[in-house]
N, C-alpha and C positions, 0 to 999 in steps of 0.2 A: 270497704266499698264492695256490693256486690258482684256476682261473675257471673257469665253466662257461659254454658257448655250447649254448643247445637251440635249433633250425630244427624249428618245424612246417610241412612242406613239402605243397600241393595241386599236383601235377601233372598240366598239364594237355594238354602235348605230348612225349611220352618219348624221341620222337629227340633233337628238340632238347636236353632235360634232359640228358641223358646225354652233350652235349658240356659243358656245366656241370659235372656230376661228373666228367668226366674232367681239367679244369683246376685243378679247385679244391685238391685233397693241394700240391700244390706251394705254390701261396700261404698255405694253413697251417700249414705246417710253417715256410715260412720266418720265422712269428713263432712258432715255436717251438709250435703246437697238434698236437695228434692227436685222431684220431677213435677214439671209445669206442664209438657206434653210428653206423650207417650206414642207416638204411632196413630194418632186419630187422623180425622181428615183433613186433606190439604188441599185448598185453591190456590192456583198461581195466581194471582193477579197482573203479573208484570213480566216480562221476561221469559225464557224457557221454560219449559212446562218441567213443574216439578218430578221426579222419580223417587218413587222407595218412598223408605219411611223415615220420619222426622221426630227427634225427641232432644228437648229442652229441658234442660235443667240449672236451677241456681245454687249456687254455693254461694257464702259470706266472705270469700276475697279469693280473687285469681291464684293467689297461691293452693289455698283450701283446694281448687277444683283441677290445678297443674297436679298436685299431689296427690291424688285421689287415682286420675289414670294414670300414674306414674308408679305406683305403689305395687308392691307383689302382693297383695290379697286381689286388686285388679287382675294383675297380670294372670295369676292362677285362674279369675274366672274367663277371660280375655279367652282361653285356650276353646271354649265351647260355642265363640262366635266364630273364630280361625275354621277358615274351609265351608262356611254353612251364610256367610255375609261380608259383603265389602263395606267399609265404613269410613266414613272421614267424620274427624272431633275436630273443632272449632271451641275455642275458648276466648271469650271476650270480658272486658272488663264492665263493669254498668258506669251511671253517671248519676 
């Protein structure tokens, strides 16, 4: 069953950030995720107004995508978002 990974992302240094996105496709992929969104544009529609930036991605089962930011090739890229973006991961199961 698929999974979903949401990242509500505060960034707070964009150089830096942006060597973090450029790491990161590779270590998703190789647990087999892709990115649905990337940072584009966001309307709230409902509720508190969105902040930062938002990216979605699906993996082929909640394991796949627990294991993917759980893994030390993550973690090693992990270290070029540390200090440059605050981030909360969200992982949800589909239906």
């Amino acid at each position: 069953m698929s999974a979903y990974v949401i990242a509500r992302v505060n960034v707070t240094d964009p150089e830096q950030y942006a060597e973090y996105t450029k790491r990161t496709p590779a270590v998703i992929t190789s647990f087999g995720g892709r990115f649905l969104a990337r940072g584009g544009q966001t309307v709230t529609i409902e509720g508190p107004e969105a902040e930062g930036r938002i990216v979605v991605l699906e993996f082929d089962t909640l394991e796949n995508a627990v294991a993917c930011f759980r893994s030390p090739a993550y973690k090693e890229v992990k270290q070029f978002r540390l200090g440059a973006a605050e981030m909360q991961l969200l992982a949800v199961e589909g239906i």
